[in-house]
NUPALO-401902 format. One record per atom (N, C-alpha, C): residue in one letter; x, y, z; atom name. Coordinates in Angstrom, 3 decimals, padded with zeros to 6 digits. Each point is the difference from the previous one (the first is absolute). Layout:
// NUPALO-401902
   r          x          y          z    a
   A          X          Y          Z   CA
...
***
This chain:
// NUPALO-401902
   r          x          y          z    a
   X    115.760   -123.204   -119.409    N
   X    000.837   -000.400   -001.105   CA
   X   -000.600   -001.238   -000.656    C
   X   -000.199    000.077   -001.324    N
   X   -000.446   -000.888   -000.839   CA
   X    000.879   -001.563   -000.516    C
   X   -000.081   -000.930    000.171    N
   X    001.309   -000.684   -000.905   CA
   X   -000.522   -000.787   -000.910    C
   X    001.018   -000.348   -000.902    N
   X   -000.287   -000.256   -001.635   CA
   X   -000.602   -001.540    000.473    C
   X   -000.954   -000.221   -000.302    N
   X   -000.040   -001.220   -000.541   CA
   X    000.502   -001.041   -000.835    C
   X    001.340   -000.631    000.423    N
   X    000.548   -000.996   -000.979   CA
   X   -000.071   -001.227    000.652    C
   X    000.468   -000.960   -000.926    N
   X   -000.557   -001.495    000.182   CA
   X    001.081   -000.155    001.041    C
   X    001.097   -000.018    000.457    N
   X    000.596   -000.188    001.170   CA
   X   -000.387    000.320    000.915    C
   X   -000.723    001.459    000.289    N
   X   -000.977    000.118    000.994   CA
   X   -000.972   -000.834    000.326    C
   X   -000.827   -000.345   -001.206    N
   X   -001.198   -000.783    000.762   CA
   X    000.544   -001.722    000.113    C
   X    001.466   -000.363   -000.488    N
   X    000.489   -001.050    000.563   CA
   X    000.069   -000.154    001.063    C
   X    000.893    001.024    000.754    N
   X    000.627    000.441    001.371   CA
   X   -000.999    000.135    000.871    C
   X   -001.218    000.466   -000.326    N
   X   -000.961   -000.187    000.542   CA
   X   -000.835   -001.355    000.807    C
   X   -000.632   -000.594   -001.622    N
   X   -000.286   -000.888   -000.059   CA
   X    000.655   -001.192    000.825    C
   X    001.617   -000.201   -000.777    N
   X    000.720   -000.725    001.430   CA
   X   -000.257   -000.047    001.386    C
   X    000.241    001.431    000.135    N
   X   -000.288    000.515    001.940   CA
   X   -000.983   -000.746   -000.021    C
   X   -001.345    000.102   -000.684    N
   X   -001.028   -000.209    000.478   CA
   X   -000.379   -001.648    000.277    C
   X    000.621   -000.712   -001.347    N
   X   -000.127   -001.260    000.481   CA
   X    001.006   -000.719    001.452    C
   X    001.039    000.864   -000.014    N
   X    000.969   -000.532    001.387   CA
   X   -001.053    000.259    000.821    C
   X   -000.659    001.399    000.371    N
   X   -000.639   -000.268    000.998   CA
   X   -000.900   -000.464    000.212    C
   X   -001.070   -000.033   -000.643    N
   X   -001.105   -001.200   -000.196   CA
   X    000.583   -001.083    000.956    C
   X    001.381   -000.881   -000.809    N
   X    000.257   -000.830    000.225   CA
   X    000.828   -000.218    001.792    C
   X    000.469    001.128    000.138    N
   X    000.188    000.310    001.481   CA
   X   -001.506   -000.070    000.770    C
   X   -000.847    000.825   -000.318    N
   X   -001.504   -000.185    000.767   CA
   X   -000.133   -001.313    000.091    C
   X   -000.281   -000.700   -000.939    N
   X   -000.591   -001.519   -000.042   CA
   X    000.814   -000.571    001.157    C
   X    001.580    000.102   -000.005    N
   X    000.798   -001.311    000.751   CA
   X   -000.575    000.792    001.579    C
   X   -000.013    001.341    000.229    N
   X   -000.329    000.538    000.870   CA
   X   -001.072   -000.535    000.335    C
   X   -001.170   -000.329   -000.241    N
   X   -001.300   -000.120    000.346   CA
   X   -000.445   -001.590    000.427    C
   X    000.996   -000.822   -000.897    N
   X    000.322   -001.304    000.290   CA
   X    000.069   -000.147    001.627    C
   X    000.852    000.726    000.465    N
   X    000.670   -000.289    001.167   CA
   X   -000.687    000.924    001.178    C
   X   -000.734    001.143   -000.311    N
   X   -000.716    000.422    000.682   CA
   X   -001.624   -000.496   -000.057    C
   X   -000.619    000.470    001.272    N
   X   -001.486   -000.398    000.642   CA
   X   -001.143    000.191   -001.210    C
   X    000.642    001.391   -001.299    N
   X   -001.268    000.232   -000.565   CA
   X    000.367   -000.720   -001.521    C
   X   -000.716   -000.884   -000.290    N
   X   -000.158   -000.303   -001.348   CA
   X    000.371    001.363   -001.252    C
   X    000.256   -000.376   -000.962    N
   X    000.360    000.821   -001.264   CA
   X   -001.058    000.708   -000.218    C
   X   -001.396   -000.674    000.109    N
   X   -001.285    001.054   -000.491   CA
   X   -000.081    001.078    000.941    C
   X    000.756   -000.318    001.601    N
   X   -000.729    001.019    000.878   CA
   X    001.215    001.310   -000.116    C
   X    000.928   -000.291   -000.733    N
   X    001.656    000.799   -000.329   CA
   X   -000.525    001.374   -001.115    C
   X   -000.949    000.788    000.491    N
   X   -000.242    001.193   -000.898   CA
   X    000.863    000.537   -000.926    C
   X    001.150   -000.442   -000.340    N
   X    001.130    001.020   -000.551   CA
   X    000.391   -000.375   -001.407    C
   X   -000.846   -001.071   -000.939    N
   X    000.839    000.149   -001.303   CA
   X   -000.348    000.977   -000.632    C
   X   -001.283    000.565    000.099    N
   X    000.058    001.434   -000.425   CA
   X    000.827    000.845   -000.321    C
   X   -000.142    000.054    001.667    N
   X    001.562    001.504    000.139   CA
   X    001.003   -000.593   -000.549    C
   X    000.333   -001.203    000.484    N
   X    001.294   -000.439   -001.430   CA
   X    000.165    000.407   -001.379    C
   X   -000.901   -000.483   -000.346    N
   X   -000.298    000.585   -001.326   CA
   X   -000.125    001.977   -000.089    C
   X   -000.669    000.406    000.563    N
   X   -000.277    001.527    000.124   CA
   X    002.046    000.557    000.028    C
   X    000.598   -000.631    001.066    N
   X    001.301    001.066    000.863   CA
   X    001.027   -000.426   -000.903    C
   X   -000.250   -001.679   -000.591    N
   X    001.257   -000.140   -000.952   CA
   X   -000.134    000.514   -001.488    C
   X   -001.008   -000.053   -000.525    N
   X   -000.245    000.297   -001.488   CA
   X   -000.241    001.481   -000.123    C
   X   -000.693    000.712    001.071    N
   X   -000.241    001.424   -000.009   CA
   X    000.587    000.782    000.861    C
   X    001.315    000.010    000.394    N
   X    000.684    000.433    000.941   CA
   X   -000.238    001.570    000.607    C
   X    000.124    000.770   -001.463    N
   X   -000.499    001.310    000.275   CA
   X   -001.297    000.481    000.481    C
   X   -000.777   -000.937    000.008    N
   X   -001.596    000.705   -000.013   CA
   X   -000.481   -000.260    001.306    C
   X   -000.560    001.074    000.352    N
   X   -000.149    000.810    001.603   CA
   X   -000.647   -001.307    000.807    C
   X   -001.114   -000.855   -000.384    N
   X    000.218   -001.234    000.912   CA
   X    000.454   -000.689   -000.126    C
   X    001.257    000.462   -000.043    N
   X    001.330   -001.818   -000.335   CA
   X    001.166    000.767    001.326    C
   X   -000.457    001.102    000.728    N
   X    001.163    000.786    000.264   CA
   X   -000.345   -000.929    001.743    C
   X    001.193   -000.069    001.029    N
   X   -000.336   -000.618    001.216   CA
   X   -001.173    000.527    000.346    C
   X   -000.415    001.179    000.281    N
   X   -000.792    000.640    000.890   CA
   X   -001.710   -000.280   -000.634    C
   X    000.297   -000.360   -000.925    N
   X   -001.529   -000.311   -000.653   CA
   X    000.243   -001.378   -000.037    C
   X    000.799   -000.954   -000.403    N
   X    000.222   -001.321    000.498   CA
   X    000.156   -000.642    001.240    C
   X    000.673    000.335    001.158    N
   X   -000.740   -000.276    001.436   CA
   X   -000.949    000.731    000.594    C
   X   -000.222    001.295   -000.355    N
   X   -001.130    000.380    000.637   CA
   X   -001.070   -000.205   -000.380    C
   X   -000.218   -000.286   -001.521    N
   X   -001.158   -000.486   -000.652   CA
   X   -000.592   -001.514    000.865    C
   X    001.424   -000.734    000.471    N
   X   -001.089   -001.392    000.184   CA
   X   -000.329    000.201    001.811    C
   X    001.439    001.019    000.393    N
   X   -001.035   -000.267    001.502   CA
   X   -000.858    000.708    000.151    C
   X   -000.031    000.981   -000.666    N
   X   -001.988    001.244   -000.299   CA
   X   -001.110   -001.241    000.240    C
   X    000.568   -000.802   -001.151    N
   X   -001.320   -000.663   -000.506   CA
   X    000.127   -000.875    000.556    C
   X    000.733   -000.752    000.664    N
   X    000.213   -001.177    000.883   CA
   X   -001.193    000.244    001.395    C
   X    000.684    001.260    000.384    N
   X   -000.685    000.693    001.226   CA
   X   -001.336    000.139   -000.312    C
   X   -000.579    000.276   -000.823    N
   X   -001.486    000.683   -000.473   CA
   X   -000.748   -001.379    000.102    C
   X    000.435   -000.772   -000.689    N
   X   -000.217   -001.565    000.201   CA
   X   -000.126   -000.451    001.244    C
   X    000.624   -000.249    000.615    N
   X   -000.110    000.010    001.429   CA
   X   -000.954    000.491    001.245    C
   X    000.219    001.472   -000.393    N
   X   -001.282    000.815    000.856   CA
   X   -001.468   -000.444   -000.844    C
   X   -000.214   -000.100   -001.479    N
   X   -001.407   -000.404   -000.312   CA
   X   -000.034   -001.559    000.728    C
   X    000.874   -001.353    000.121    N
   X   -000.619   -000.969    000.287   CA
   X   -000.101    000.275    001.436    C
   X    000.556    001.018    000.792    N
   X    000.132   -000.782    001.397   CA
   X   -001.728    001.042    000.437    C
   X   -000.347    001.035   -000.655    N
   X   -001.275    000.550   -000.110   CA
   X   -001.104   -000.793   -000.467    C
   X    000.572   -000.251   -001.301    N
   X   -001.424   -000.582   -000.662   CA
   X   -000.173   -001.550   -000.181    C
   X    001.718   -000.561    000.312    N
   X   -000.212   -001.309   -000.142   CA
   X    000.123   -000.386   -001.646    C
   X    000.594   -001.432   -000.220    N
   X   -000.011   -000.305   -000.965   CA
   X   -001.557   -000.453   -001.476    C
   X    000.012    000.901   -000.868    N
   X   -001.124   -000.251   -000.990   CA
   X    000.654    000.373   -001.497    C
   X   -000.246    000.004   -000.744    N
   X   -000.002   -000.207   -001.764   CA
   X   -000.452    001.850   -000.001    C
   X   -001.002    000.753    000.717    N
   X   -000.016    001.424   -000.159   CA
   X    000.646    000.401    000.865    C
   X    000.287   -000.081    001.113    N
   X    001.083    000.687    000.916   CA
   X    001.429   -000.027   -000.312    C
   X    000.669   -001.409   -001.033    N
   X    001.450    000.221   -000.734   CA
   X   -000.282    001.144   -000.894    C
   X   -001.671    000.136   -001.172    N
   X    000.410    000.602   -000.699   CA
   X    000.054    001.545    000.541    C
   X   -000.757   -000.240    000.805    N
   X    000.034    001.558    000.673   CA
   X    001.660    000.376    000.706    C
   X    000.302   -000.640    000.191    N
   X    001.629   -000.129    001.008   CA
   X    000.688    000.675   -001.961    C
   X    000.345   -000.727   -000.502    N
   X    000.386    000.502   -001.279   CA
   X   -000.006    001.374   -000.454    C
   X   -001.632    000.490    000.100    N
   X   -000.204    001.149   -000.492   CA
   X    000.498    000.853    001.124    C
   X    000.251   -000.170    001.506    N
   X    000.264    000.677    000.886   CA
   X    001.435    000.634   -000.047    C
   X    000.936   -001.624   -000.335    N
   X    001.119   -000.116   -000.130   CA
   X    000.548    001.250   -001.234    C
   X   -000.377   -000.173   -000.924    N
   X    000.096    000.780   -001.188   CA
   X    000.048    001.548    000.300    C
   X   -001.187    000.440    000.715    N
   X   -000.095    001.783    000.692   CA
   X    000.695   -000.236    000.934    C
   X    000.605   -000.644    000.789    N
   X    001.097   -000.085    001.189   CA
   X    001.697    000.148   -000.603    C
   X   -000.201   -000.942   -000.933    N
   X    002.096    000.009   -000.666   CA
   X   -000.335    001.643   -000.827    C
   X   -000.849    001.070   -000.859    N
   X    000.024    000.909   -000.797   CA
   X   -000.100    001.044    001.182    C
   X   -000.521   -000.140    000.907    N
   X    000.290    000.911    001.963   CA
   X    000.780   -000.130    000.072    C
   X    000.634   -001.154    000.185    N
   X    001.761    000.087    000.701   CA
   X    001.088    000.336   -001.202    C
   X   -000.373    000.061   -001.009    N
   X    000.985   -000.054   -001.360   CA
   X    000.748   -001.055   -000.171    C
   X   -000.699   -001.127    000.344    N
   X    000.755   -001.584    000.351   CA
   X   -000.621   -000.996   -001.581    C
   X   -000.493    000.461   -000.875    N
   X   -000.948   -000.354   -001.404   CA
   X    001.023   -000.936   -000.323    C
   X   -000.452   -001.551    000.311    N
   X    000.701   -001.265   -000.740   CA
   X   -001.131   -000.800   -000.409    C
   X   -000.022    000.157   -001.468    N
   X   -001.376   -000.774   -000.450   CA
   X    000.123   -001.553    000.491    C
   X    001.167   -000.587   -000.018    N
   X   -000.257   -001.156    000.343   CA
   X   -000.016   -000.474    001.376    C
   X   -000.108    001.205    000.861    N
   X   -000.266   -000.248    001.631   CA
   X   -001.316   -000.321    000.242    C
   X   -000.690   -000.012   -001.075    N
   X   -001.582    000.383   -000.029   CA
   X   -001.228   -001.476    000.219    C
   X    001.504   -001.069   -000.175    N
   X   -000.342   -001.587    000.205   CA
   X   -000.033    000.151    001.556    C
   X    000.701    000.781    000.609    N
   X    000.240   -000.338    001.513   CA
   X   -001.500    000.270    000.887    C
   X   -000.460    000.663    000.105    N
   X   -001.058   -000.654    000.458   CA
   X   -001.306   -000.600   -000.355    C
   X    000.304   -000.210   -000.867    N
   X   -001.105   -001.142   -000.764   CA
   X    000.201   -001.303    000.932    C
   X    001.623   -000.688   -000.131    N
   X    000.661   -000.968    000.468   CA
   X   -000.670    000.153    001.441    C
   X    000.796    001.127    000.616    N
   X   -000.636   -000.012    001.588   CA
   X   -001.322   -000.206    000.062    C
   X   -001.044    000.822   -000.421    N
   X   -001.179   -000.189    000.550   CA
   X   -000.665   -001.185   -000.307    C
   X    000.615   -000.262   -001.577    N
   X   -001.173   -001.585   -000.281   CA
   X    000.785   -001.067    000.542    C
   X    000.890   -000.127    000.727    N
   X    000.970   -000.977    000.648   CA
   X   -000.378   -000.153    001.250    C
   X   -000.161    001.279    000.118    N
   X   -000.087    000.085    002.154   CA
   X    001.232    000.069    000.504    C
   X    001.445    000.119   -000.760    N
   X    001.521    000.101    000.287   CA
   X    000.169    000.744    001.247    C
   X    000.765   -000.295    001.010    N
   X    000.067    000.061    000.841   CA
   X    000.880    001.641    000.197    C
   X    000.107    000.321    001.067    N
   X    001.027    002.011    000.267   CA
   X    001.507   -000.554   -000.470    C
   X    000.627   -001.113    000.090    N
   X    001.410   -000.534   -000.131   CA
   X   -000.228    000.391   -001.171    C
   X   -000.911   -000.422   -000.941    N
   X    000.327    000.253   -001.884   CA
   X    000.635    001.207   -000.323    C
   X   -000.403    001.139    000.838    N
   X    000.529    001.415   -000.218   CA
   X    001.489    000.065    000.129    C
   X    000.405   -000.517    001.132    N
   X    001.599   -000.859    000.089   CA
   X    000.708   -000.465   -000.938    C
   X   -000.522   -001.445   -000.302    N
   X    000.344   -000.892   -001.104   CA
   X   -001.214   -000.339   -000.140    C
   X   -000.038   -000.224   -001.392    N
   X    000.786   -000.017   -001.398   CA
   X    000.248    001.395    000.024    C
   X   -000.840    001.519   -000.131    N
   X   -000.146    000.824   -000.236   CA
   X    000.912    000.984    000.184    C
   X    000.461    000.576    000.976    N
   X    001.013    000.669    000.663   CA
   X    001.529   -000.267   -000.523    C
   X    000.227   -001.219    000.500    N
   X    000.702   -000.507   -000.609   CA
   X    000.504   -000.076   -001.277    C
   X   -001.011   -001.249   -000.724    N
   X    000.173    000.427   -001.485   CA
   X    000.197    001.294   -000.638    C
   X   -000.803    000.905    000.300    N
   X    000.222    001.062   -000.519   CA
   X    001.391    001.120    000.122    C
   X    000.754   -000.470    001.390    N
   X    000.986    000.891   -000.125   CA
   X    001.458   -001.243   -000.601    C
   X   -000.658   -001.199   -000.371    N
   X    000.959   -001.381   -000.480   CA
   X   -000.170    001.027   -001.354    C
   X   -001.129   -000.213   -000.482    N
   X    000.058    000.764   -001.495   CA
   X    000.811    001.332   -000.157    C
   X   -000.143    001.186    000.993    N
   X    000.574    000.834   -000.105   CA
   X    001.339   -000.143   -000.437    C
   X    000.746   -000.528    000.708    N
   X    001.002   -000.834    000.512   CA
   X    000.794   -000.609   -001.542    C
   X   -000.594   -000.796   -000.368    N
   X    000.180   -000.458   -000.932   CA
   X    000.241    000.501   -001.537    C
   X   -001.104    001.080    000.151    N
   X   -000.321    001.088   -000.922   CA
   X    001.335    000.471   -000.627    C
   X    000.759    000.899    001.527    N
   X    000.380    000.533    000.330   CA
   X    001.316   -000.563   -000.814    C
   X    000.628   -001.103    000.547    N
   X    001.153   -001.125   -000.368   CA
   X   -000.433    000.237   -001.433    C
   X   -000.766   -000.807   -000.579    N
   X    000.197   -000.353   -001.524   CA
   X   -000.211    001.420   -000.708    C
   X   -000.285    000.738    000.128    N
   X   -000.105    001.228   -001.020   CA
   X    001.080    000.703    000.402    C
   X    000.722    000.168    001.322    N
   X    001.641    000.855   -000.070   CA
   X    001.120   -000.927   -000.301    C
   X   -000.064   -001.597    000.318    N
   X    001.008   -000.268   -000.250   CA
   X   -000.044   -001.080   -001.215    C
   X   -001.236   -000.739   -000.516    N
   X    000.237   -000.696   -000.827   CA
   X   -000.774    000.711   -001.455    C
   X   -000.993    000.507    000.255    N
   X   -000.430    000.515   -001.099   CA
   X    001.016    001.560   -000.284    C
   X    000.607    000.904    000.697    N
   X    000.647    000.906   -000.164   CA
   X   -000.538    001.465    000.137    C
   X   -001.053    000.149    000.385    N
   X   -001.053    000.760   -000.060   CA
   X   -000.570    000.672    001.505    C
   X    000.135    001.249   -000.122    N
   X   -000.416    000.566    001.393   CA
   X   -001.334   -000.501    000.277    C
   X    000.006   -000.422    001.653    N
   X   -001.645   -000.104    000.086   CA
   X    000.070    000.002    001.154    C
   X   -001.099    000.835    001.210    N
   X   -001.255    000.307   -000.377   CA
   X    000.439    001.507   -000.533    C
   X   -000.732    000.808   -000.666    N
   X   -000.309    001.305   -000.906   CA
   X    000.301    001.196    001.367    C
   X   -000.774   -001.125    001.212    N
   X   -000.111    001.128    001.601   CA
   X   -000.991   -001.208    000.596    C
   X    000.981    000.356    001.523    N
   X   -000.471   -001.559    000.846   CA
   X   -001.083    000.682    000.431    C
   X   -000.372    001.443    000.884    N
   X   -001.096    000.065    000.466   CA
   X   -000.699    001.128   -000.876    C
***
């Protein structure tokens, strides 16, 4: 199902999107990983402004970042941290989320972060895990009850 594009939409959107932004940030404050290492304004941007479109849906939004979280992971703890082994982790990541049907373009930071970081197996936990089903979560709240609007389209 298609929906109209009107300017209340991309308000309602837009809003969501800056609350949560602004939820991430106070979040990240108080947690171990700095804001740069917090992969998710992306998907913020992607799940609140594009609600309908197939990677904004949960299953491509958490599975997209722990695909690629994971892929990240297995290239550093193999190859160790380098500048071609993130980018290779990336390109891995990418044929790994379109295998699983997990395609979140902006999961695609996640192991870049891991491998050129050296981030430790907890990252897959938190921020990652976490965040990502916080976003779900959230998603979820502002598009049924404040924006008015069914969402997700289909959780899995």
């Amino acid at each position: 199902m298609r929906r109209e594009i009107t300017a209340a939409y991309v308000v309602a959107g837009a809003a969501g999107g800056a609350v949560a932004i602004g939820l991430m940030e106070l979040l990240s404050d108080h947690a171990a990983f700095p804001l740069m290492f917090v992969p998710f304004a992306t998907s913020i941007v992607l799940v609140m402004g594009t609600p309908d479109a197939e990677p904004a849906q949960p299953r491509a939004l958490v599975g997209g970042h722990l695909v690629s979280t994971l892929v990240g992971m297995l290239t550093l703890s193999i190859a160790g941290p380098s500048p071609w082994m993130a980018a290779l982790a990336v390109g891995l990541a990418m044929v790994a989320m379109h295998a699983t049907r997990t395609f979140h373009p902006p999961a695609g930071i996640d192991p870049l972060i891991v491998v050129a970081q050296a981030m430790p197996w907890s990252f897959l936990i938190a921020p990652v895990a976490a965040g990502a089903l916080l976003l779900a979560c959230f998603a979820w709240l502002w598009h049924n009850l404040v924006r008015r609007e069914a969402w997700p389209a289909r959780w899995w």
